[in-house]
PDB file of the backbone (N, CA, C, O) and the ligand in Angstrom, with CONECT records:
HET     ZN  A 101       1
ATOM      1  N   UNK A   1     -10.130-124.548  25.836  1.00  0.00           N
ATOM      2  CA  UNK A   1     -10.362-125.087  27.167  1.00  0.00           C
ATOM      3  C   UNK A   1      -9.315-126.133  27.502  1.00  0.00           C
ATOM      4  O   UNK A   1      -8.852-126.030  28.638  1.00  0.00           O
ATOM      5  N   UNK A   2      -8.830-127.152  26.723  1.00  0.00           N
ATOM      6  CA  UNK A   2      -7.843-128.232  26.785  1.00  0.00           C
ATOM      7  C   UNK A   2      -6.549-127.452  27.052  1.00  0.00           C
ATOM      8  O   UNK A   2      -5.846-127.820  27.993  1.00  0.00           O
ATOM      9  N   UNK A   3      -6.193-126.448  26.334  1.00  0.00           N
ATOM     10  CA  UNK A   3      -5.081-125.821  26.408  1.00  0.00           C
ATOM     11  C   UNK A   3      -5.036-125.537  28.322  1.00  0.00           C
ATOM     12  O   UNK A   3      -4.108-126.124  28.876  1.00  0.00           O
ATOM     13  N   UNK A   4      -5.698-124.945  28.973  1.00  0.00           N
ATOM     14  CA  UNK A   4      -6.050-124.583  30.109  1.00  0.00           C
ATOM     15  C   UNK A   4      -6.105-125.609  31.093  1.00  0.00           C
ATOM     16  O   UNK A   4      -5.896-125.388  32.286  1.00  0.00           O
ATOM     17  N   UNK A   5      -6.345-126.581  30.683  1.00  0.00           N
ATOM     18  CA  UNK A   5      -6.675-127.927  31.216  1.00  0.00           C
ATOM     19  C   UNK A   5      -4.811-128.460  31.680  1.00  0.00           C
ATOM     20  O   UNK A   5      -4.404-128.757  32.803  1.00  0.00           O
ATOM     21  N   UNK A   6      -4.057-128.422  30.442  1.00  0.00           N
ATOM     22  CA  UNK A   6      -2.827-129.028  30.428  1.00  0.00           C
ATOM     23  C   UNK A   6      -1.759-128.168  31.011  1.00  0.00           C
ATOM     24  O   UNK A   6      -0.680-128.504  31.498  1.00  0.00           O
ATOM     25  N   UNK A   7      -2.299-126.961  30.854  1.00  0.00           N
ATOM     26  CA  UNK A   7      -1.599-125.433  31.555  1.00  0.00           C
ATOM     27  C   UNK A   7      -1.329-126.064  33.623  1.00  0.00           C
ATOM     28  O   UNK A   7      -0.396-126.050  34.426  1.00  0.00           O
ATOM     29  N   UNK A   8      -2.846-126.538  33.623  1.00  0.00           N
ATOM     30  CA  UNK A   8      -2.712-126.901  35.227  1.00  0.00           C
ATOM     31  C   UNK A   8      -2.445-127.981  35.396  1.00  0.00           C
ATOM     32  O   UNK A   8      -2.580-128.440  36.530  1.00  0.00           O
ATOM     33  N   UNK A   9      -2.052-128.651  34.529  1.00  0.00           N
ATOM     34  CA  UNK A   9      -1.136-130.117  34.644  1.00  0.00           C
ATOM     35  C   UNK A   9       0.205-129.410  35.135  1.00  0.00           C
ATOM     36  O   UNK A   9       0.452-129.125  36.307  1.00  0.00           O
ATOM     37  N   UNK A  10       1.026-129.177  34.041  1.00  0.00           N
ATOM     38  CA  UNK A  10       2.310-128.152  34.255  1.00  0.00           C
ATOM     39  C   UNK A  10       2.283-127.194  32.841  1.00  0.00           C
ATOM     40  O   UNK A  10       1.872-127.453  31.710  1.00  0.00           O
ATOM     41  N   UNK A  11       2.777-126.226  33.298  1.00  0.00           N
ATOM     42  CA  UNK A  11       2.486-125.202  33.119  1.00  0.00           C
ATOM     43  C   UNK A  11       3.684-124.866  31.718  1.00  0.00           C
ATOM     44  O   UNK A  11       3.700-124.017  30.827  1.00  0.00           O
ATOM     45  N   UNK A  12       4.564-125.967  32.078  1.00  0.00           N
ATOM     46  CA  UNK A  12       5.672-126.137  30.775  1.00  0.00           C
ATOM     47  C   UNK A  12       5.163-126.943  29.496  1.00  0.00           C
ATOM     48  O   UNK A  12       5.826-127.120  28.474  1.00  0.00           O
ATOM     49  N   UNK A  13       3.543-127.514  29.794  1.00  0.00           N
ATOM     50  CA  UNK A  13       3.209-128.217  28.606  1.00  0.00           C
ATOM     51  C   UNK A  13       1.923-127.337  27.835  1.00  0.00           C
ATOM     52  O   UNK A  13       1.258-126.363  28.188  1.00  0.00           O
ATOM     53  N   UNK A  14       1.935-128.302  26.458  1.00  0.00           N
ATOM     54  CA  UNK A  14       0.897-127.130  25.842  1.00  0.00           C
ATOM     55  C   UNK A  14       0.340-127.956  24.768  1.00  0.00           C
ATOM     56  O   UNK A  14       1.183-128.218  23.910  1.00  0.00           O
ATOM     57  N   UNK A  15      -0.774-128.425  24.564  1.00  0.00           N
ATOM     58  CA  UNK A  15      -2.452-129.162  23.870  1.00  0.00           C
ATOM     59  C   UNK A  15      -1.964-128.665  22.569  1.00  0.00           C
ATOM     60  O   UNK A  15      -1.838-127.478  22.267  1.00  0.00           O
ATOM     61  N   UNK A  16      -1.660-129.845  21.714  1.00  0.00           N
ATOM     62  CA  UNK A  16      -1.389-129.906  20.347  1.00  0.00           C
ATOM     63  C   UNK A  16      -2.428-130.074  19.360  1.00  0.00           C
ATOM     64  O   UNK A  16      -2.394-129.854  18.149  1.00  0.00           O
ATOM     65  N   UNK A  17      -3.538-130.588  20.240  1.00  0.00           N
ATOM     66  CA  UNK A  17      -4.259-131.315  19.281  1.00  0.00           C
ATOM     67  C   UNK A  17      -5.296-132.142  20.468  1.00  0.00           C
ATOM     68  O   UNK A  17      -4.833-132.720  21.452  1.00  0.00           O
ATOM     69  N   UNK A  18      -6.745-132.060  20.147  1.00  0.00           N
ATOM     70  CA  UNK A  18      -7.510-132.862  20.967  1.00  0.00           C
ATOM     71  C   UNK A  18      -8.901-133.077  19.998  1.00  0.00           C
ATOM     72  O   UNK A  18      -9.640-132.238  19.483  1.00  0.00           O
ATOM     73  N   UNK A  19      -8.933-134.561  19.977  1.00  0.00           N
ATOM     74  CA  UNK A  19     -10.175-135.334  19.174  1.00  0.00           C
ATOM     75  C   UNK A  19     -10.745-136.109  20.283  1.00  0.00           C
ATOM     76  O   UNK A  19     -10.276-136.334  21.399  1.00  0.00           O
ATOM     77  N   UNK A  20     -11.875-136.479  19.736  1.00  0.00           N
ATOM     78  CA  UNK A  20     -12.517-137.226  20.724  1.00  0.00           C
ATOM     79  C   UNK A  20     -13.051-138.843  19.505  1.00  0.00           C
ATOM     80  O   UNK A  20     -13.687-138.726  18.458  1.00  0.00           O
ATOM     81  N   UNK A  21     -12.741-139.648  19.868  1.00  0.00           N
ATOM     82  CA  UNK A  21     -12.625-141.194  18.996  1.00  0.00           C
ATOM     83  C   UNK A  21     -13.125-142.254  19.965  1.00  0.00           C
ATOM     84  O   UNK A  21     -12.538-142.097  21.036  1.00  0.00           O
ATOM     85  N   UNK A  22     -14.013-143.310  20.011  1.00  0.00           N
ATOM     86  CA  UNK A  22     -14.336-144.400  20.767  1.00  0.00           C
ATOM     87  C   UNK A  22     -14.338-143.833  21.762  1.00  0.00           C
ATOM     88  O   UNK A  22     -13.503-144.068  22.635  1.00  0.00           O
ATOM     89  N   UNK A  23     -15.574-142.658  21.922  1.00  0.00           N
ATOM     90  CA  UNK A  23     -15.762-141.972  23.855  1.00  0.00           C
ATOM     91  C   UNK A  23     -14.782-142.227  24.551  1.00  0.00           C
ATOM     92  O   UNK A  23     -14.752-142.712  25.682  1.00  0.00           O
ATOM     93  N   UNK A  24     -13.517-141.734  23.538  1.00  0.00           N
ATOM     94  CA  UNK A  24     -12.420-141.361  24.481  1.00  0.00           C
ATOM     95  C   UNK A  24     -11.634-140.157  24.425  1.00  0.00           C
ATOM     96  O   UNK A  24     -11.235-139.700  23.355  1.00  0.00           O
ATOM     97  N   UNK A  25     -11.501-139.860  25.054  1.00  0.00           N
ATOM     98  CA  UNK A  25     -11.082-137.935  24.835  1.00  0.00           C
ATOM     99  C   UNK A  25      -9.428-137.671  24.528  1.00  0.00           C
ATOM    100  O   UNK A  25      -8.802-137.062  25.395  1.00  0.00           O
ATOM    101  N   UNK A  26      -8.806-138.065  23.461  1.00  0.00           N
ATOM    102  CA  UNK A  26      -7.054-137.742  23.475  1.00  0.00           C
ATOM    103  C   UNK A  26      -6.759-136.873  23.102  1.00  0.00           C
ATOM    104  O   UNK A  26      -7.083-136.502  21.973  1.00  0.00           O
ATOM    105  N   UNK A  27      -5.794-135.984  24.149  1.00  0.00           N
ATOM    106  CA  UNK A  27      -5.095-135.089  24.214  1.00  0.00           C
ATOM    107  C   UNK A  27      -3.568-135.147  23.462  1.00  0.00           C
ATOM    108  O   UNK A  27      -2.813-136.087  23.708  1.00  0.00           O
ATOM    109  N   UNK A  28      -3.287-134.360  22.784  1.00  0.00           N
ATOM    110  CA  UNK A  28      -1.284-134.671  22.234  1.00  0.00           C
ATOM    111  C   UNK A  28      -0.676-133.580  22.754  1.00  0.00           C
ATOM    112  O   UNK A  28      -0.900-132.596  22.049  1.00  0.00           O
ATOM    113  N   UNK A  29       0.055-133.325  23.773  1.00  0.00           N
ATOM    114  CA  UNK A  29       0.500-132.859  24.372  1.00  0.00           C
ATOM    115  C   UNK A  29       2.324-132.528  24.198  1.00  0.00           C
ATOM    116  O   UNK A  29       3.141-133.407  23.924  1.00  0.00           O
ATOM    117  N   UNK A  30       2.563-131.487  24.364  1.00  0.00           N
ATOM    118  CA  UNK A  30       4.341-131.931  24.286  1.00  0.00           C
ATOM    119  C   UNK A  30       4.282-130.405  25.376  1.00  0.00           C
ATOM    120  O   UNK A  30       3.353-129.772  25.877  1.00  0.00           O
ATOM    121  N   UNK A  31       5.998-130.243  25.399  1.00  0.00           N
ATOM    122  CA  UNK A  31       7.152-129.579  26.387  1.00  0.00           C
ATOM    123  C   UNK A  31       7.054-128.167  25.331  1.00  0.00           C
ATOM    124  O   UNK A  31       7.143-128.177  24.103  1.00  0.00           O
ATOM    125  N   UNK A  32       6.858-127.052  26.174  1.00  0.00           N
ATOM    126  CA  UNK A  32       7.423-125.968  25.204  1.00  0.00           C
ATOM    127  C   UNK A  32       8.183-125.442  25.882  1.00  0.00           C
ATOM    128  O   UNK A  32       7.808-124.353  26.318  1.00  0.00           O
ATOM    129  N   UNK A  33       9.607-125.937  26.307  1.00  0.00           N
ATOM    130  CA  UNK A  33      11.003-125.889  26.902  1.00  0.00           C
ATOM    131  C   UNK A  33      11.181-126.352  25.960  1.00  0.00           C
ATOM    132  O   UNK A  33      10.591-127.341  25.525  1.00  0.00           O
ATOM    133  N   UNK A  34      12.735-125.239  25.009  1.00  0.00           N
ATOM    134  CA  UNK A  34      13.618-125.381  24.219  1.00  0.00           C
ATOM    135  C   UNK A  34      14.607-126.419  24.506  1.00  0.00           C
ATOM    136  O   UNK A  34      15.041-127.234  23.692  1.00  0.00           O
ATOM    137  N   UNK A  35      14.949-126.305  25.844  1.00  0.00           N
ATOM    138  CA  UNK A  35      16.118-126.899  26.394  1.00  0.00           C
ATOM    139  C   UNK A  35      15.368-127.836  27.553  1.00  0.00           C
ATOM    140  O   UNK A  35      14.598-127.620  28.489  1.00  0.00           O
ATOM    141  N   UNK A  36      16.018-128.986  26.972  1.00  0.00           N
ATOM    142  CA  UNK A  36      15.867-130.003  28.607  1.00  0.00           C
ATOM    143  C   UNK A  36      16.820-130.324  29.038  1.00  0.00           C
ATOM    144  O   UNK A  36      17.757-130.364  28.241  1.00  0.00           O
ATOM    145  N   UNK A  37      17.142-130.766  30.667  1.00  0.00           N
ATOM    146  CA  UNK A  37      18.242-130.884  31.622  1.00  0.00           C
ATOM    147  C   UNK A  37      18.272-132.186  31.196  1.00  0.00           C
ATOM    148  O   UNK A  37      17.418-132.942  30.735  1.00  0.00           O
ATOM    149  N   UNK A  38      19.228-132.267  31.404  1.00  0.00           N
ATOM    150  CA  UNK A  38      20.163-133.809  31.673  1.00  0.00           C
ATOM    151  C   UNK A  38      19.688-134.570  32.451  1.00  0.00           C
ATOM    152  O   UNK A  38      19.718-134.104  33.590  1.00  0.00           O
ATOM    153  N   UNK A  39      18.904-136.314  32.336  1.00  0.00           N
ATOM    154  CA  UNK A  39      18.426-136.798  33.839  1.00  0.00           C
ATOM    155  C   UNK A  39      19.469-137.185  34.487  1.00  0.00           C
ATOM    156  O   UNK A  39      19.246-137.614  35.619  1.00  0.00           O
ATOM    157  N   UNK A  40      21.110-137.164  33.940  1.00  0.00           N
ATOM    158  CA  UNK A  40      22.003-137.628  34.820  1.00  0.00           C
ATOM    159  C   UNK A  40      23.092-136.561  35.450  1.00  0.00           C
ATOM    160  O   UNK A  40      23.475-136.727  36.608  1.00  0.00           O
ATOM    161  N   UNK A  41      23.614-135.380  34.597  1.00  0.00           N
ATOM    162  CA  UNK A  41      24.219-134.123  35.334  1.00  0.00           C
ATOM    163  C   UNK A  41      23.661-133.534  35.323  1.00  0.00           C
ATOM    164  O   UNK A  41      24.344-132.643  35.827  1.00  0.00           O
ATOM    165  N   UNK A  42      22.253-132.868  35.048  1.00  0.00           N
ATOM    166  CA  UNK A  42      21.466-131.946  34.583  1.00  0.00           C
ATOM    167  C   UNK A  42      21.990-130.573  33.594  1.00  0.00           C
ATOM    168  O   UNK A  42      21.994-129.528  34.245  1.00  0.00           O
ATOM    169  N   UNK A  43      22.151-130.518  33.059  1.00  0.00           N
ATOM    170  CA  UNK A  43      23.232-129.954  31.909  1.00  0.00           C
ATOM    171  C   UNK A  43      21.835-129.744  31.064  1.00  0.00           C
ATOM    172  O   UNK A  43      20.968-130.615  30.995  1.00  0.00           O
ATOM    173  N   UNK A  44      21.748-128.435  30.425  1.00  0.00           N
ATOM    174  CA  UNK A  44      20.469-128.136  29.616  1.00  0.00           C
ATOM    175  C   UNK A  44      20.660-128.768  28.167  1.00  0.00           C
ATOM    176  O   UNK A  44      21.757-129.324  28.120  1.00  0.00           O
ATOM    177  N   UNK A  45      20.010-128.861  27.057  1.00  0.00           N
ATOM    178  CA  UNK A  45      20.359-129.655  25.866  1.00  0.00           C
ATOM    179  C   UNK A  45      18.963-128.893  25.390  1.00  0.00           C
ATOM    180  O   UNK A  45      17.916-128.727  26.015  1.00  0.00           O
ATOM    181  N   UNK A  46      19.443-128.384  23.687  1.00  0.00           N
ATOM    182  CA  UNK A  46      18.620-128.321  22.882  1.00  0.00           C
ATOM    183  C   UNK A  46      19.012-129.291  21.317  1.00  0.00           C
ATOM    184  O   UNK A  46      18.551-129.083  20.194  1.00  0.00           O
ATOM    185  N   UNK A  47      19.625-129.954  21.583  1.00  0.00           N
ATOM    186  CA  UNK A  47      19.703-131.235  20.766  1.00  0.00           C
ATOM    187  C   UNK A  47      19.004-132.785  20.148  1.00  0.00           C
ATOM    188  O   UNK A  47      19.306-133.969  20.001  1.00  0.00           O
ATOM    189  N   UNK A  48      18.055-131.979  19.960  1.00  0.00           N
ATOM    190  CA  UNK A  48      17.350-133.721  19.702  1.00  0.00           C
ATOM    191  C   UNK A  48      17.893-134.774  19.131  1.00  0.00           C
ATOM    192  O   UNK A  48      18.227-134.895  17.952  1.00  0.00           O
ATOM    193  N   UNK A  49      18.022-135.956  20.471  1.00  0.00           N
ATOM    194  CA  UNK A  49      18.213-137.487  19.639  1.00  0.00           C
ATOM    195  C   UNK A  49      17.541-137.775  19.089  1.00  0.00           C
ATOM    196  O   UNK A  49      17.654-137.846  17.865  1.00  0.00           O
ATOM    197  N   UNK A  50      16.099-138.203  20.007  1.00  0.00           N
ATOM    198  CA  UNK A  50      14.913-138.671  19.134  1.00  0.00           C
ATOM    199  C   UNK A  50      13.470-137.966  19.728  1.00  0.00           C
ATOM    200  O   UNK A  50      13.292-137.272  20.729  1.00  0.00           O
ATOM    201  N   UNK A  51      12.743-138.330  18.929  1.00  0.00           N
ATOM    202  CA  UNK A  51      11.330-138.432  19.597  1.00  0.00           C
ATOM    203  C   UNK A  51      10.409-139.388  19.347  1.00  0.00           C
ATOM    204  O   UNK A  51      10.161-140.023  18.322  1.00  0.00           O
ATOM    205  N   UNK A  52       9.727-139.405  20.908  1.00  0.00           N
ATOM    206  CA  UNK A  52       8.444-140.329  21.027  1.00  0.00           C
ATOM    207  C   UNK A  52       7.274-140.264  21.559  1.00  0.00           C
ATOM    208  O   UNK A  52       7.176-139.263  22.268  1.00  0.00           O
ATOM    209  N   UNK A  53       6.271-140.944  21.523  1.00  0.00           N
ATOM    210  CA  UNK A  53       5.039-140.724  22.186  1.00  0.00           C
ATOM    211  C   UNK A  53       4.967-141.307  23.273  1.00  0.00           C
ATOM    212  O   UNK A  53       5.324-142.480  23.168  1.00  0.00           O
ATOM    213  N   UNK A  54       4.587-140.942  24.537  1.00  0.00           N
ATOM    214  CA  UNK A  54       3.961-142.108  25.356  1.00  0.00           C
ATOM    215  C   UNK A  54       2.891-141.478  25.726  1.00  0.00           C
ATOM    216  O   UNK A  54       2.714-140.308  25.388  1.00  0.00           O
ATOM    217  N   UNK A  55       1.957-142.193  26.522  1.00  0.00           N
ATOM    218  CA  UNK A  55       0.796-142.274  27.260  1.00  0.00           C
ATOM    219  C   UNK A  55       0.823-142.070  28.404  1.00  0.00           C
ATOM    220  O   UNK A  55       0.683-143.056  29.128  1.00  0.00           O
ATOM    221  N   UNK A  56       0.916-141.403  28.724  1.00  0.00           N
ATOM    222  CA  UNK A  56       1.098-141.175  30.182  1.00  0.00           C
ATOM    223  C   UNK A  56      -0.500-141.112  31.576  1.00  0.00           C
ATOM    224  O   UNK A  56      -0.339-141.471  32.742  1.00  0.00           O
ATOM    225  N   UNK A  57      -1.831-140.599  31.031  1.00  0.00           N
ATOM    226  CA  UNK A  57      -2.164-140.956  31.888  1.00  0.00           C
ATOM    227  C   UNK A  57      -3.721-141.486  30.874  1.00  0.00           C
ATOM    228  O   UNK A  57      -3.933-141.643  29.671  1.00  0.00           O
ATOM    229  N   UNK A  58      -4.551-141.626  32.132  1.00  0.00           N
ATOM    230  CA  UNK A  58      -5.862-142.542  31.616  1.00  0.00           C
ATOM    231  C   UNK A  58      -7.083-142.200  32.713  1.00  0.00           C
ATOM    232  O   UNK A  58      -7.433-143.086  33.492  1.00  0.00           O
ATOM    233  N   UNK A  59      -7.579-141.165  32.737  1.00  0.00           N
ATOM    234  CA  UNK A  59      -8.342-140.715  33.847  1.00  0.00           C
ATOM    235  C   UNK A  59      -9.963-140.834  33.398  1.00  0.00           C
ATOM    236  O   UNK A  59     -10.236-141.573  32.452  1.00  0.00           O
ATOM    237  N   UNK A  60     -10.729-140.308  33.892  1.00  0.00           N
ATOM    238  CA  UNK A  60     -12.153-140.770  33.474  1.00  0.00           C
ATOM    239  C   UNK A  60     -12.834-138.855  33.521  1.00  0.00           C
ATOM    240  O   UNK A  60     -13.000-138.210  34.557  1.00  0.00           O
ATOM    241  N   UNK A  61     -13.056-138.440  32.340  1.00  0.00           N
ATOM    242  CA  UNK A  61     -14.152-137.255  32.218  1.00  0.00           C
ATOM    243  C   UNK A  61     -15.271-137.460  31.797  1.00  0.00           C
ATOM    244  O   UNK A  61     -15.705-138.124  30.856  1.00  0.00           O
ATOM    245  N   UNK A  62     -15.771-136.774  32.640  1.00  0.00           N
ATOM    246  CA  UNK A  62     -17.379-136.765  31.884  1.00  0.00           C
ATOM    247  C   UNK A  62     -17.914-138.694  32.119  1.00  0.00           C
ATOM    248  O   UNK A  62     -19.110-138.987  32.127  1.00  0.00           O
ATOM    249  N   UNK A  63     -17.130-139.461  32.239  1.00  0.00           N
ATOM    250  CA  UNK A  63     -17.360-141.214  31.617  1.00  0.00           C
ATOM    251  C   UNK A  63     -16.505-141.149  30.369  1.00  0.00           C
ATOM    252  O   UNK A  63     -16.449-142.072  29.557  1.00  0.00           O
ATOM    253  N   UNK A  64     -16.167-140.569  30.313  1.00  0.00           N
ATOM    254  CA  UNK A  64     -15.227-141.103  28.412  1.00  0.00           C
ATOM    255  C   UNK A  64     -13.384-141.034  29.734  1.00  0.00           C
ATOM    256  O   UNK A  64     -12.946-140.428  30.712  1.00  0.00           O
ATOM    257  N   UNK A  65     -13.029-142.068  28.807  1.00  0.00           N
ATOM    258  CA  UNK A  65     -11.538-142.011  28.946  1.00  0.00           C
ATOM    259  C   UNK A  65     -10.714-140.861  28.305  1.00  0.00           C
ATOM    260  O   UNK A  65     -10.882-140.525  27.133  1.00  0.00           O
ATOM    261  N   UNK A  66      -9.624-140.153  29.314  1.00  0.00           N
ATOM    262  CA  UNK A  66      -9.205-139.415  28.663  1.00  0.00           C
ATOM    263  C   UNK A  66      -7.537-139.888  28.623  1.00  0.00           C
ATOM    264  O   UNK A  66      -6.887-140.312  29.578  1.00  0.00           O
ATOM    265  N   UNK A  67      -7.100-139.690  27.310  1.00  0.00           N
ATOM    266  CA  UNK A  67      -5.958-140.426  26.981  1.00  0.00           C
ATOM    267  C   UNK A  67      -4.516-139.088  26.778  1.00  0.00           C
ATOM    268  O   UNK A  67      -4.763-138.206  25.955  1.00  0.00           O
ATOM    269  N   UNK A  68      -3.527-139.032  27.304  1.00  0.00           N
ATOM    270  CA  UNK A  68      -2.897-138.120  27.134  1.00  0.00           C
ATOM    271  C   UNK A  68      -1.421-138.546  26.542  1.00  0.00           C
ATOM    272  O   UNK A  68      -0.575-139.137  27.213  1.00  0.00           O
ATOM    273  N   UNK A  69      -1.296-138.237  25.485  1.00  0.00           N
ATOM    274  CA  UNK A  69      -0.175-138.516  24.310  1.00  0.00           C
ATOM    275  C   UNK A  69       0.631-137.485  24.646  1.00  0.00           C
ATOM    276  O   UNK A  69       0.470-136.295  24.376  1.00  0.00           O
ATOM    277  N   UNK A  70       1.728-138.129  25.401  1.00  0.00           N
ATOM    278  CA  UNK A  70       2.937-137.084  25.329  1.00  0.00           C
ATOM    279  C   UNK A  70       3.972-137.179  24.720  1.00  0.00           C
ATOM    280  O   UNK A  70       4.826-137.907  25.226  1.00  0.00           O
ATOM    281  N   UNK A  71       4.311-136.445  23.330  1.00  0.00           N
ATOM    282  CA  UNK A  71       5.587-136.443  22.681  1.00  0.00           C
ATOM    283  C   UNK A  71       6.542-135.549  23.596  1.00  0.00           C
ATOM    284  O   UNK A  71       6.558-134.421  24.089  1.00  0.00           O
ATOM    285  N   UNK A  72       7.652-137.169  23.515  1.00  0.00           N
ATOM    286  CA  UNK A  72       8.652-136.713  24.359  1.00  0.00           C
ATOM    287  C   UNK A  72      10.184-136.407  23.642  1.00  0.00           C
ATOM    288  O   UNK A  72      10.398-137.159  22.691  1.00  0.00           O
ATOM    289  N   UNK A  73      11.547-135.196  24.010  1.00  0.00           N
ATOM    290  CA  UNK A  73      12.441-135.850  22.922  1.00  0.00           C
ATOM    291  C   UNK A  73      13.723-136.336  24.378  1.00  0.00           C
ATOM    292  O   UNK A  73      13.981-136.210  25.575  1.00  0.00           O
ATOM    293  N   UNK A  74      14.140-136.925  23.108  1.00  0.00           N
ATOM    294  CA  UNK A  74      15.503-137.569  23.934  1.00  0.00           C
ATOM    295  C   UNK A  74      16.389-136.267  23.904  1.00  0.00           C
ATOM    296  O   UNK A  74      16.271-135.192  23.316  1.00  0.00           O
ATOM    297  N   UNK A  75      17.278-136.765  24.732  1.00  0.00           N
ATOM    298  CA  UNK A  75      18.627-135.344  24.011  1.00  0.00           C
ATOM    299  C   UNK A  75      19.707-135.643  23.996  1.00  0.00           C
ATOM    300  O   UNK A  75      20.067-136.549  24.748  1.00  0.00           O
ATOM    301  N   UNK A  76      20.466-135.121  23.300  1.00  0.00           N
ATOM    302  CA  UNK A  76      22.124-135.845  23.499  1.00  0.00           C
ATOM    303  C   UNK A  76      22.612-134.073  24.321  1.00  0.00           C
ATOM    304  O   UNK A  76      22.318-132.890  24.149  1.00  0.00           O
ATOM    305  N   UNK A  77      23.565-134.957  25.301  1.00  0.00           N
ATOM    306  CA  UNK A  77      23.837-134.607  26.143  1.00  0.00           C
ATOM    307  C   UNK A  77      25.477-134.129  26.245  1.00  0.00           C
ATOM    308  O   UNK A  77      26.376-134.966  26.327  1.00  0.00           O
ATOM    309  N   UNK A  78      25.774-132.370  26.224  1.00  0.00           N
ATOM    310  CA  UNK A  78      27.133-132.029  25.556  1.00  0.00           C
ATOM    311  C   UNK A  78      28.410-132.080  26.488  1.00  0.00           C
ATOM    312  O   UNK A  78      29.602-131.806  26.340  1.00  0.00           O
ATOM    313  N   UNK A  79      27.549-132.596  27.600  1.00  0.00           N
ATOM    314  CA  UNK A  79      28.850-132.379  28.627  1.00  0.00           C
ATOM    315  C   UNK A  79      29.321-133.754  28.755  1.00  0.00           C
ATOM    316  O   UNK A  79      28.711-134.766  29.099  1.00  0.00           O
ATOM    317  N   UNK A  80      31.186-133.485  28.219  1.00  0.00           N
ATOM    318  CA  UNK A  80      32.081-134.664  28.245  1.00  0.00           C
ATOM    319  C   UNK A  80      32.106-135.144  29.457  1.00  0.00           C
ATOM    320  O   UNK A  80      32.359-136.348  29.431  1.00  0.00           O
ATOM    321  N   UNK A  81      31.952-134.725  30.525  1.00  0.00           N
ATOM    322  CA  UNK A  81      32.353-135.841  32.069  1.00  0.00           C
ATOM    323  C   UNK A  81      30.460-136.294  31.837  1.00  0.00           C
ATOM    324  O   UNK A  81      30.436-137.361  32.448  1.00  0.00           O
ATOM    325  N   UNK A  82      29.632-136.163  31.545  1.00  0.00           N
ATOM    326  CA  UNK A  82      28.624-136.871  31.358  1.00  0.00           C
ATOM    327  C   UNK A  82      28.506-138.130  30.910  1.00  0.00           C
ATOM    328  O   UNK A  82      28.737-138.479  29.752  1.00  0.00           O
ATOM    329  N   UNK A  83      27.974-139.176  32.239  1.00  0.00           N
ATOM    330  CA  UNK A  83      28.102-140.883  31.638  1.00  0.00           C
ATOM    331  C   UNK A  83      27.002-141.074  30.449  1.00  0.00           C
ATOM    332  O   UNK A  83      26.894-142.158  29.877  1.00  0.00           O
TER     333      UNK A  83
HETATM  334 ZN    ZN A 101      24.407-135.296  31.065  1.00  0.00          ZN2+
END
């Protein structure tokens, strides 16, 4: 059901993992795009710099908080005129 849930968030993400801890409902979420664009030439990259988590939202189901953990990656970026 979570999977379905994050499908209609966007449709590029996909439910890693969902527990429910202190009546709060967290979701771990990531990108199943190989390649991400560039936020500055948009240039695709399957290079990971790094990765991280953030939190991105905090909505209310049911009354329990629902917490959504999005592992995000950085990318290094191959195009030389790229600042
Ligand atoms: Zn770039």
């Amino acid at each position: 059901m979570e999977q379905q849930l994050i499908k209609l968030l966007d449709n590029s993400l996909e439910c890693t993992s969902c527990k429910i801890k202190n009546n709060q409902i967290i979701l771990a979420i990531q990108s199943v795009k190989e390649k991400l664009s560039c936020p500055y030439c948009g240039c695709p990259s399957a290079r990971v710099h790094s990765v991280y988590e953030r939190e991105i939202q905090d909505i209310l189901f049911q009354d329990k908080q629902t917490i959504l953990l999005l592992t995000t990656r950085k990318m290094f970026c191959d195009n030389l005129d790229c600042t």
